[in-house]
C-alpha positions as CSV (number, residue, x, y, z in Angstrom):
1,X,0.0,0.0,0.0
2,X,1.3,3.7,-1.0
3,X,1.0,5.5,2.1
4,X,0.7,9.5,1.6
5,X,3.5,11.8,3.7
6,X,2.6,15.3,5.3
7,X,5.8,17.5,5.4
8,X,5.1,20.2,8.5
9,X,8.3,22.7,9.0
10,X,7.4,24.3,12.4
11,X,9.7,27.0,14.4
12,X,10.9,24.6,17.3
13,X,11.1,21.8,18.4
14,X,8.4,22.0,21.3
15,X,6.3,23.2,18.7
16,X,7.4,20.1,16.5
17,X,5.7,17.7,19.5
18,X,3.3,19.9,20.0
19,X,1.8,19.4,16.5
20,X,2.8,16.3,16.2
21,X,0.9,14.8,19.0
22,X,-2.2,16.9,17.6
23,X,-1.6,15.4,14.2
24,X,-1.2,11.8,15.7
25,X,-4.6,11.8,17.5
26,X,-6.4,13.4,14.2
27,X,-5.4,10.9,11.9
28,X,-4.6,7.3,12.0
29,X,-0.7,8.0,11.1
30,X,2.8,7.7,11.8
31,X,6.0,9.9,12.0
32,X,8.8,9.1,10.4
33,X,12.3,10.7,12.4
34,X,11.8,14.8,13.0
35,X,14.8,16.2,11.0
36,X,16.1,19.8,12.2
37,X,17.7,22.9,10.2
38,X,19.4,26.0,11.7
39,X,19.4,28.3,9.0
40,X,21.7,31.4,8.6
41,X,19.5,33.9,9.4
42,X,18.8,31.8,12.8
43,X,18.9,34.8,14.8
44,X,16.1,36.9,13.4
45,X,13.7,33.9,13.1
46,X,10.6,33.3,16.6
47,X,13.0,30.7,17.0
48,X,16.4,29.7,16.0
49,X,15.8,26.4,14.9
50,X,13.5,24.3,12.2
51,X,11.8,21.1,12.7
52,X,10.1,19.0,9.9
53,X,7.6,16.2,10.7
54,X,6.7,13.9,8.3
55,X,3.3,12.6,8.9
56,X,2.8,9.3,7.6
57,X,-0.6,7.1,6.0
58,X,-3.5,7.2,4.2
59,X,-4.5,10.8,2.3
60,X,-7.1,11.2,4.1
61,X,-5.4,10.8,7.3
62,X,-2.9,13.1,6.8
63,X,-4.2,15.4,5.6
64,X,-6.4,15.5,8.7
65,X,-2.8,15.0,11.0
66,X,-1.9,18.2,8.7
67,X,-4.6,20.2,9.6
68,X,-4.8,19.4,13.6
69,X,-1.2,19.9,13.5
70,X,-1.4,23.4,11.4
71,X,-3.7,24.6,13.9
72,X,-1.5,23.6,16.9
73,X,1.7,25.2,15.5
74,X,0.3,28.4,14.4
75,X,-1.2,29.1,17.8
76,X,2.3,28.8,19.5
77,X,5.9,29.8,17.1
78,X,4.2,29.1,13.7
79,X,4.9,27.5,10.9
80,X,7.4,27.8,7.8
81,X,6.1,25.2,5.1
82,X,3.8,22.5,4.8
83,X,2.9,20.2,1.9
84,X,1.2,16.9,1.3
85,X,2.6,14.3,-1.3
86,X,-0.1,11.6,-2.0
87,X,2.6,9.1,-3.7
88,X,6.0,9.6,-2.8
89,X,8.3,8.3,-5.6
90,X,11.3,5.7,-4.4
91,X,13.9,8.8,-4.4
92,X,11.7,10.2,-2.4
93,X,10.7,7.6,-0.1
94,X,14.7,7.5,0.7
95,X,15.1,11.1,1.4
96,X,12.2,11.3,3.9
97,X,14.2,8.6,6.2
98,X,17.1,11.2,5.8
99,X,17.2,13.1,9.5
100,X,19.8,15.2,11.3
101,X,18.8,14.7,14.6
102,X,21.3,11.6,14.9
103,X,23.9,14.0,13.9
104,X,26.7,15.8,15.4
């Protein structure tokens, strides 16, 4: 079964739970590993760091994890991006395992 992803880039990484954990209880999903991005212009941003969540399952699911999770991370640091994919191709499916968290 092709499973849909949600891509959510939030400003922080208690946001990243935050809407996460909205998103999970929306939709009958799953996350695959957070990744993280301090971009240059860190200092002038709500807050300095980037978090992606990738929601995981059926297109109708996420895009119900999408919106719960939207809704949570606006009403704390905000969001930066956020885009649904209904098939992932292959070279995609490997980047979206790709994280930095695991990273020095």
């Amino acid at each position: 079964m092709e499973e849909a992803v949600g891509i959510l880039e939030v400003f922080g990484l208690v946001t990243a739970f935050m809407a996460a954990d909205a998103g999970c209880k929306a939709g009958r999903v799953w996350l695959e590993p957070f990744d993280k991005n301090k971009p240059a212009n860190a200092d002038a941003l709500p807050v300095p760091l980037l978090v992606t969540i990738k929601f995981r399952g059926s297109v109708s699911d996420v895009e119900a994890a999408m919106a719960a999770g939207v809704e949570v991370a606006e009403s704390l640091t905000g969001i930066v991006q956020k885009h649904i994919i209904p098939r992932p191709t292959g070279d995609t499916e490997k980047m979206l395992k790709i994280n930095c968290f695991d990273k020095n």
